[in-house]
C-alpha positions in Angstrom: 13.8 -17.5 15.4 14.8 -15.7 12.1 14.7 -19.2 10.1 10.8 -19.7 11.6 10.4 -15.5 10.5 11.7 -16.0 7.0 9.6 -19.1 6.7 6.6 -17.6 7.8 7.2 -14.7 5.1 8.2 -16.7 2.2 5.6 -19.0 2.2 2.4 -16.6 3.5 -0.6 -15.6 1.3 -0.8 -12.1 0.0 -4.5 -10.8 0.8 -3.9 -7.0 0.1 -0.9 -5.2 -1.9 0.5 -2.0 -1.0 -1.1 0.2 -3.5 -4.7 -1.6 -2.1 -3.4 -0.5 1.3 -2.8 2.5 0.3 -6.0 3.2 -1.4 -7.7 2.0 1.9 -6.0 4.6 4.3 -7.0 7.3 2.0 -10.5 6.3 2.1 -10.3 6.2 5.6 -8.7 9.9 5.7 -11.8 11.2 3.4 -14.0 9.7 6.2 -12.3 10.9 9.3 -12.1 14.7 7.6 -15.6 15.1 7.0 -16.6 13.0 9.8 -13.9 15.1 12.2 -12.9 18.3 10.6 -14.8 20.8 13.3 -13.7 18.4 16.7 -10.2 19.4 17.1 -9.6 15.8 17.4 -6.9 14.0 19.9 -5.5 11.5 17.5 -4.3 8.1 19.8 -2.3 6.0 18.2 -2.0 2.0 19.6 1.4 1.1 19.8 3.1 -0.8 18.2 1.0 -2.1 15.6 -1.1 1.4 15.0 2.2 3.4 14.0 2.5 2.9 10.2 -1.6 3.5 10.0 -1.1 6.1 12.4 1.5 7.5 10.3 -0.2 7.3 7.2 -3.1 8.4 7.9 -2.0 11.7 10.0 -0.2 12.9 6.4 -3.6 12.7 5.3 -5.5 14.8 7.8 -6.7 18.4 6.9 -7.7 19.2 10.5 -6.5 20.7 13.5 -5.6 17.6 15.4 -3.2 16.7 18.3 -1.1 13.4 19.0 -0.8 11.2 21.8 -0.2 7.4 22.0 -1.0 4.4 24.3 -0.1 1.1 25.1 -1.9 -1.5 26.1 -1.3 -5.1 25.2 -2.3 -8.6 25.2 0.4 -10.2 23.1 3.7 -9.4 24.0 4.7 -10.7 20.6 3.1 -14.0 21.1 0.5 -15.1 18.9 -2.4 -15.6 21.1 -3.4 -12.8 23.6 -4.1 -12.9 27.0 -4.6 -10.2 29.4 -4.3 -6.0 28.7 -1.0 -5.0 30.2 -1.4 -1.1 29.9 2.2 -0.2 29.0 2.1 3.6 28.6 -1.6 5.8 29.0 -1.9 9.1 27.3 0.1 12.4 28.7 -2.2 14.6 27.2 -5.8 14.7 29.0 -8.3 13.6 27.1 -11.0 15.6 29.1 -13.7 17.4 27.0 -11.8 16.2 24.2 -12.9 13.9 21.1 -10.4 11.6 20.6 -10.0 8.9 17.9 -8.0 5.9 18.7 -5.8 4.4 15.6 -5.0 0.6 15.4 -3.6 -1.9 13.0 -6.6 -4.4 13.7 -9.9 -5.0 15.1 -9.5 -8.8 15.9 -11.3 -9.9 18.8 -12.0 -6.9 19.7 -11.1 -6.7 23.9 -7.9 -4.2 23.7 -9.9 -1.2 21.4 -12.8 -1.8 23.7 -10.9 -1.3 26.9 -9.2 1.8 25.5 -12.2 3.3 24.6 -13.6 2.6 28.2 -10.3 4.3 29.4 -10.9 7.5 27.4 -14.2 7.4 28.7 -13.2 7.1 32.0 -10.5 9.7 31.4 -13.9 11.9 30.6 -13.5 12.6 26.6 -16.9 13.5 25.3 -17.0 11.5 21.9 -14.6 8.2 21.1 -14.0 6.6 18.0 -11.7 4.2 16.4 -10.5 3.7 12.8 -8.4 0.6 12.1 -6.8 -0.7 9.1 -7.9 -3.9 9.2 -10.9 -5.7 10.8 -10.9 -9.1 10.6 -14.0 -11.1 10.2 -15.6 -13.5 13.1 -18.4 -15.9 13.3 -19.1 -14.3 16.5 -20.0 -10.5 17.9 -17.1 -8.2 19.4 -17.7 -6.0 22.3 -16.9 -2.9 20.0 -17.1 -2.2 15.8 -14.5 0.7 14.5 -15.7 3.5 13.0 -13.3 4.1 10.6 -12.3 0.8 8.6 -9.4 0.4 5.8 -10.2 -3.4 4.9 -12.0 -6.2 6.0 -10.2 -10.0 6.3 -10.9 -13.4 6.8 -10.2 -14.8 10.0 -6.5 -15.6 9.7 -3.2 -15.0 11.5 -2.2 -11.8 9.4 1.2 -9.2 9.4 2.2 -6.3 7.7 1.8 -2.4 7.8 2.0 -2.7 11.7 1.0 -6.3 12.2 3.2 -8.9 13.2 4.0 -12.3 13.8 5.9 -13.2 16.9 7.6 -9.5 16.9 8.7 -9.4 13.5 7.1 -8.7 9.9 5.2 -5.8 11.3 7.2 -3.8 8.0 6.0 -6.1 5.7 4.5 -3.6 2.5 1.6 -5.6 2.0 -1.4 -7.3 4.4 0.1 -11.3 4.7 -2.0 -14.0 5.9 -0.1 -17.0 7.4 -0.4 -20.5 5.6 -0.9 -22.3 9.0 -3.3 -21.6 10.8 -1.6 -23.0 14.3 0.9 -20.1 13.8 
């Protein structure tokens, strides 16, 4: 597995540098503070891929805001998804609250839609999501972010929270794959 990992990483296309990265998130935290700053906002953060944004972007924060996480899946570090295994759901309750999920990546869009429905459910008066990355489609998802870092082509991408197979999600840069079958 580690010689298919260190191939993937030596021979994958650079789309976004750190410092672009970088520059992205702190767009982003402009956007959620004046969007935010009077909502006392429960911050979500997706695990695993949503922790470095997550991280980043909570330095950035100038509000009043609480933390939670959740969980739910549909890769179990496999590169094509399949259905939401919900792993771990929020302890804090999200009633009456405004909550803003935080993800690595809006791909197809089905996991940050069925979170949102879940905070819904869970009776949180306002959702939103801001991801790092949304990759582009040639077809609609079933939800758009609110808050967005960059926007990517349509390939199999890892770094700052992505991964491939596991692995490569501490990559300091957004990667594309060279193969597409990967």
């Amino acid at each position: 597995m580690l010689e298919e990992i260190k191939h993937v990483q030596a021979t994958a296309d650079l789309l976004h540098n750190e410092q672009q990265v970088e520059a992205a998130i702190d767009n982003m935290a402009r956007q959620i503070n004046s969007t935010l700053a009077e909502c006392n906002p429960l911050l979500l953060c997706v695990l695993n891929g949503g922790i470095p944004t997550f991280g980043k972007l909570l330095t950035r924060l100038t509000m009043p805001l609480s933390i939670d996480s959740i969980n739910a899946s549909r890769y179990q570090n496999q590169t094509s998804g399949g259905s939401i295994d919900w792993l771990l759901k929020p302890q804090t309750p999200l009633n009456g609250r405004t909550v803003l999920i935080v993800d690595d990546i809006l791909d197809e869009g089905i996991t940050l839609s069925a979170i949102r429905d879940y905070c819904r459910e869970q009776g949180a008066t306002a959702v939103y999501s801001a991801v790092l990355v949304d990759k582009i489609l040639d077809h609609e998802k079933p939800i758009s972010a609110d808050f967005i870092g960059l926007t990517v082509e349509n390939r199999y991408l890892f770094g700052y929270g992505m991964d491939y197979k596991g692995y490569l999600r501490n990559a300091p840069g957004i990667y594309a794959c060279k193969d597409s079958t990967s």
